[in-house]
N, C-alpha and C positions, 0 to 999 in steps of 0.2 A: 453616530455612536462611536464613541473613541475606548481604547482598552484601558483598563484601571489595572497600574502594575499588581499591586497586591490579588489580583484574581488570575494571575497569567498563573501558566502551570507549565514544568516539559513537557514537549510531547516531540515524536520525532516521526518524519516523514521520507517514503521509498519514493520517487518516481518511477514509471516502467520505461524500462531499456530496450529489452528485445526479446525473443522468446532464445530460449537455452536448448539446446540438440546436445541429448548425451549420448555415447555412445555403444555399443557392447562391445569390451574390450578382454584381449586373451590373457594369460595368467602373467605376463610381461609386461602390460599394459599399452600394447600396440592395438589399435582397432583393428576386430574383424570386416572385411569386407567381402561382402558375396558377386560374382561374375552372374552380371545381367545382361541377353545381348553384346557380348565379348567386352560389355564394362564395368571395371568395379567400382561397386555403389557399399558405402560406410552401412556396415547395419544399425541403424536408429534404433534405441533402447526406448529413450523418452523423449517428449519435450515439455518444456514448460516455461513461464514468466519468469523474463528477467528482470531485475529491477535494483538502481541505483542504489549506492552506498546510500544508508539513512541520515538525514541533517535533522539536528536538533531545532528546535525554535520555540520561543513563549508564546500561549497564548489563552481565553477562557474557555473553556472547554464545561460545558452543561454537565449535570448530574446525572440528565437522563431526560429522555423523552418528554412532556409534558404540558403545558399549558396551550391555551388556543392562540397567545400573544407570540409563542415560540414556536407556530406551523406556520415559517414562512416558506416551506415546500408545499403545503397545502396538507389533504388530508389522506392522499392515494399514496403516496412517495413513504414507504417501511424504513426507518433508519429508530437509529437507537438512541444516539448523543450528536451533540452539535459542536463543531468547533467556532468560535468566534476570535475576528481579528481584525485589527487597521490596517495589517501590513497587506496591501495587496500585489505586492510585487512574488509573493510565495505561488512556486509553479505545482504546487497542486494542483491535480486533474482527478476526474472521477475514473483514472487507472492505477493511482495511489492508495497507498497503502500508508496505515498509521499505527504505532505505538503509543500506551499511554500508561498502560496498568503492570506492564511488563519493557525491558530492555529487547531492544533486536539483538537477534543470537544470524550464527554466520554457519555454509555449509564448508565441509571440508577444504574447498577449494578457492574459498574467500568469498564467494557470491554472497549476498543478503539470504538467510532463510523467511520466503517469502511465508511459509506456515506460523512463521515466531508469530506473526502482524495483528496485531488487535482489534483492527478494525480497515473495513474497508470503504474507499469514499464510496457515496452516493446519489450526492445532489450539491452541486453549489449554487449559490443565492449570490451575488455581487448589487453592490449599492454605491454610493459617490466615494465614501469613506468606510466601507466596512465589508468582508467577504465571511459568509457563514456557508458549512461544507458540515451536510451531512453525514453519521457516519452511522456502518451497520455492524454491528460485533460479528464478529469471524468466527466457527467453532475452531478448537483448536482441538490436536490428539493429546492423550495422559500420556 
């Protein structure tokens, strides 16, 4: 199955990086550190998913969920839309993140907000010429 340009659409994809350590910081923006055992240890506020500037790319992307011809995950695997493509050199992983309905938005500090993301992978399918990546809608906050 090869891609038909008139069906490609944007879409844009995070890979993940690393996980992100914020830290609790004092009204100067120096980190507080507390003395444990005569050593000071950074106080950890958070942590969370890092993940790669997002790249754009064309490709079919489903309407939605559907037919028995388009359960090549089977029928246990919960996803929502499908992405479809020839290019199989795209380093999608089921720890990416995808936009499609919305732009990625950015945190103060330049990281990707991984909350913008519209969808998360779920399952990839590869074949000689063609890779399909399930995807699952993400809630988002108002």
């Amino acid at each position: 199955m090869r891609d038909c340009k008139k069906n490609q659409q944007k879409i844009y994809y995070a890979t993940y990086s690393e996980q992100i350590i914020e830290y609790y910081r004092d009204t100067d923006g120096n980190i507080i550190y507390d003395e444990i055992d005569g050593e000071q240890i950074p106080r950890i506020k958070c942590e969370r998913a890092g993940y790669n500037n997002p790249v754009s790319f064309y490709a079919n992307i489903s309407a939605g969920k559907g037919t028995a011809q388009e359960e090549v995950f089977g029928v246990s695997l919960d996803y929502t839309k499908t992405i479809s493509t020839s290019d199989m050199d795209l380093p999608i992983s089921e720890t990416s993140l995808i936009w499609f309905e919305t732009e990625p938005t950015y945190n103060a500090d330049g990281t990707v907000n991984e909350t913008s993301a519209d969808y998360s992978v779920v399952g990839i399918a590869k074949s000689l010429n063609n890779v399909v990546y399930a995807l699952k809608k993400r809630a988002k906050e108002n």
